[in-house]
N, C-alpha and C positions, 0 to 999 in steps of 0.2 A: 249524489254519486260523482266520482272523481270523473273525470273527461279521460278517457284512453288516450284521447294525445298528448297528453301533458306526459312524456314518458322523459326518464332517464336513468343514466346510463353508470352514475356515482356507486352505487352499493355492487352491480355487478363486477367494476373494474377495480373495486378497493378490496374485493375479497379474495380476487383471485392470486394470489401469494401467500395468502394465509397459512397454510399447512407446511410446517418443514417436515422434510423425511428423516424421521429417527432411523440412526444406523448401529447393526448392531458390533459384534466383538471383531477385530481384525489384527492379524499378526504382521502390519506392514505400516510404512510411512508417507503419509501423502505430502508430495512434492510442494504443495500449498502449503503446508503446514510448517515448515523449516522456516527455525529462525523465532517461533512461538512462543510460548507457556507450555514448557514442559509437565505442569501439570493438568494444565489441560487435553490437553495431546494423547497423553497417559489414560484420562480417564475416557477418553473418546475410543481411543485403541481398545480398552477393557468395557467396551457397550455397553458406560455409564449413563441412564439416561438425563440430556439436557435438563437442567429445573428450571432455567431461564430461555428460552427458544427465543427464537431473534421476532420482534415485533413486525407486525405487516408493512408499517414505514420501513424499516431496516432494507426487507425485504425486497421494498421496491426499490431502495437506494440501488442493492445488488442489480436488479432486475435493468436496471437505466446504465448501467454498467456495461451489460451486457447490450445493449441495444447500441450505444456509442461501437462496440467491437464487432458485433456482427450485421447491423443496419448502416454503418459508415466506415469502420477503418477497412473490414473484410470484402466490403463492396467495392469500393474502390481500388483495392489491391488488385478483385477480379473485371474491374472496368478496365484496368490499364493492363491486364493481360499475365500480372507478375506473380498474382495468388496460385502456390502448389499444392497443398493438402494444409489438414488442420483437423487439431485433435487425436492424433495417433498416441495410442498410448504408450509411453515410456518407463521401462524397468531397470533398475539401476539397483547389482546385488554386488556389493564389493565388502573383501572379505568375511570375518564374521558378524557385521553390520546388518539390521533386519534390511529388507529390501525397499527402495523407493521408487513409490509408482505415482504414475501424473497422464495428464493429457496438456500436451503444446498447444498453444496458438498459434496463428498462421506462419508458414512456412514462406517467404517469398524473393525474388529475384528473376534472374536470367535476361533476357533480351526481350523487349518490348515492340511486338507486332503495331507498326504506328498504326495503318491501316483498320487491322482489327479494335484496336482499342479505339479510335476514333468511330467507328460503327455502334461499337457499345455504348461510348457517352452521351452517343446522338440519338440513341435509341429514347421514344418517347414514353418511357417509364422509368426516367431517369429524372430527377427535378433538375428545375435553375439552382438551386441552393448544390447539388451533389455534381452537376453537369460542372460549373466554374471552379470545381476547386479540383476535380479530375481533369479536365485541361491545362488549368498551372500545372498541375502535378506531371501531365503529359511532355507538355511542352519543355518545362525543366528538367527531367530524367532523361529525356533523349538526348537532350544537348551534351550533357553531362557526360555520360556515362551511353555513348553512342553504339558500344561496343556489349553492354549487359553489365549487368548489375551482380554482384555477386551475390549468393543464396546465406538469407539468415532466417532462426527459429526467431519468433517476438513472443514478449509477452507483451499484452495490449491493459493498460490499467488506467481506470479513472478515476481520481482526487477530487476530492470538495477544494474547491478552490481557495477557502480561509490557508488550508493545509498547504494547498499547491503554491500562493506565496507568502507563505509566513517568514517571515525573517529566520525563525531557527531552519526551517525546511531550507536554505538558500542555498548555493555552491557559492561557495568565495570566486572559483572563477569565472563561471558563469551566469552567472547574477539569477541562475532559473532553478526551479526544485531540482534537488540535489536523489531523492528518490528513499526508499525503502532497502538497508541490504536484505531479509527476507525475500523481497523481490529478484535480487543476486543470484541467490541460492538457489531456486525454484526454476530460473531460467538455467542457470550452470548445469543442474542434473539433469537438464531435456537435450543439452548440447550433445551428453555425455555418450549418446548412440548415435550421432548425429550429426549436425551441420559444426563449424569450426566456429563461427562467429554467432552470436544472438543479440537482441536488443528489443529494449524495456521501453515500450512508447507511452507515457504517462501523458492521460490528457486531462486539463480541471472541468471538470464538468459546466461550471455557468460560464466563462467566457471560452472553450473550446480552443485554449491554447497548448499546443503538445511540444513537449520536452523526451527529446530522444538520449537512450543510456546504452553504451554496449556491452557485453559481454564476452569474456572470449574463453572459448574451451580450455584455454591452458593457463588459467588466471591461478596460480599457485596461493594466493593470498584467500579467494573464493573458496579452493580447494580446502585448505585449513582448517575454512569455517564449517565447511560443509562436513567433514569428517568429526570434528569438535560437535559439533550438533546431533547429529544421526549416530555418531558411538554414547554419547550420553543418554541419548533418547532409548536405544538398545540394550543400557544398561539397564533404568531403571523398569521395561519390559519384561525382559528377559527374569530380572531378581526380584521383579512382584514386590518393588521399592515405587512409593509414592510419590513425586519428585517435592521438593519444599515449595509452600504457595509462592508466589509474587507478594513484594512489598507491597503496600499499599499504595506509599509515598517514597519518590525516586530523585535524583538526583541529577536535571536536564544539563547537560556539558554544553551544547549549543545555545541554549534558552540564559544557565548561569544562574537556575533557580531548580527550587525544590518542586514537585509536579507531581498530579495524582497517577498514578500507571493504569496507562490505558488497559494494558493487557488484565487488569484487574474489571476495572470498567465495563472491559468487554464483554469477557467472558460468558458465554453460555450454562457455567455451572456457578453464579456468581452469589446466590445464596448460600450453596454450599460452600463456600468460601467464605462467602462475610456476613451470612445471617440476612440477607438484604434480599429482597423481591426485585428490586428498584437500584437501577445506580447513581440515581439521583438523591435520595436515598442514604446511600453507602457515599456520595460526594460530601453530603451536610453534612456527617460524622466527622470526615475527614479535616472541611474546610480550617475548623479552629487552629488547626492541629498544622496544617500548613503555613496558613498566616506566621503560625511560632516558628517553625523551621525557616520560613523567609523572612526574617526579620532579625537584624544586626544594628550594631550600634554605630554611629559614626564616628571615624576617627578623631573628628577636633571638638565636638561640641556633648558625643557622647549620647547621644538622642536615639532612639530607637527609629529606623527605619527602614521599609521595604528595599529587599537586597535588586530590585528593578528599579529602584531609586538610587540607590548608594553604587551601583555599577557603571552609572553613567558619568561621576566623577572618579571612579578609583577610589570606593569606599565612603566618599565625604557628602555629605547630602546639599542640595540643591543653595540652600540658604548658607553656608560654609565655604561653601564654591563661589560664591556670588561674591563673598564677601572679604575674596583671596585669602584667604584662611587658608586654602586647599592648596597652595605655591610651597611645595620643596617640603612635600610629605616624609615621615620617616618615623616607621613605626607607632604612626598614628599621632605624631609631635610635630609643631611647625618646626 
């Protein structure tokens, strides 16, 4: 007979994520959701049930998301005194557009109680790890900013850190992930009842480095998008029109290469979409079929190769380039 103390604790903590909550029909747009797969969006609004529900790993990726936002960013915001509500639900119904509803993340600013905020940090249920980075944090926003802080709405988001620095993810001028417009958008319409300024604090999950993005209420280019989005998503609601699936295969402007679309990938209803259980699966179908799409011939020698090859000399591949071949191109002629 097994020993009672041999206990743990594995099966109870891997199951509990398990169950997603099916939703059902709704005549409105969640502010998360701009910027999607309109046909996914579409069949969620029309209380399609998922055929693919997100796995219990998935799951927890979400769930460590959420712990990053309200175990460290939301604590700290309320150590130093600056956190004002969070979570308010916002409705955004402009003209004949369905309506769009959300909940913010934290709201913060104003003027920093040194006194009180230092009581908090020192408070002993506070760790060394969370204690030292709320003191820089202290010590530098008073200095700063001696007089208050002005009030912004955030959205608080965590990145796999492959993603957070991949070269395509990069800003040219900041050398740091450049972000999500989806994420844009989502913050733009919580502004929209609300504070003038917001910003998108993106942190990578394994090494815990954050990159801050602003937003601002009057961002006309945001606006655009935003009305571009939410009147198409409206349309095809409203006219009981299925929006067209996603490509399979896309074509990356920052990467310079052909790529599987994630929003395919992702998807929730992704059998219904590609006959596939598995996006792994529905990747192997694909891969032959990319290889063909990335793959071009070199300008001097005429050889087939991958277009992340041939973009590093300007079309000419490695051995061509080496061998000055590739000096005073033109039209693929020396």
């Amino acid at each position: 007979m097994e020993s009672k103390n041999n206990w743990s604790i594995e099966n109870i903590w891997n199951n509990l994520l398990t169950n997603e909550r099916q939703q059902g029909p709704r005549d409105y747009i969640r502010a998360s959701e701009l910027g999607k797969s309109y046909l996914d969006r579409y069949l969620a609004m029309k209380g399609v049930k998922r055929d693919n529900p997100y796995p219990a790993r998935v799951l927890r990726v979400f769930d460590a998301g959420n712990i990053f936002e309200l175990d460290v960013m939301v604590r700290i915001f309320k150590l130093l005194g600056i956190f004002i509500d969070t979570y308010r639900e916002i409705y955004i119904k402009r003209g004949n557009y369905l309506p769009v509803i959300g909940h913010h993340d934290p709201r913060v600013g104003g003027k920093i109680n040194v006194a009180q905020a230092m009581a908090n940090i020192n408070s002993d249920t506070v760790s060394p790890w969370l204690k030292l980075r709320a003191t820089a944090l202290l010590e530098s926003l008073v200095k700063e900013y001696p007089h208050g802080m002005r009030i912004l709405t955030t959205e608080i988001k965590t990145v796999n850190s492959m993603a957070f620095w991949a070269k395509k993810n990069k800003d040219d001028e900041t050398g740091f992930f450049k972000g999500y417009p989806w994420h844009k958008l989502q913050l733009w319409t919580y502004l929209q009842t609300g504070d003038n300024d917001g910003r998108i604090f993106y942190i990578s999950k394994d090494d815990l480095t954050i990159r801050e993005q602003d937003v601002k209420k009057d961002d006309k280019e945001i606006e655009a998008l935003w009305k571009k989005d939410v009147g198409r998503m409206t349309y095809y609601y409203r006219k009981n029109i299925e929006p067209p699936p996603e490509k399979d295969i896309i074509f990356d402007k920052n990467k310079g290469e052909y790529v599987l679309n994630w929003k395919v990938g992702w998807s929730p209803y992704l059998k219904r979409l590609t006959g596939f259980s598995v996006s792994d699966d529905w990747e192997k179908k694909f891969n032959p079929l990319l290889k063909e799409y990335n793959t071009k011939k070199c300008k001097i020698c005429r050889k087939p190769f991958l277009l992340a090859t041939l973009k590093m000399h300007d079309g000419v591949c490695g051995r061509c380039f080496k061998g000055g071949k590739g000096v005073n191109i033109n039209n693929g002629h020396k």
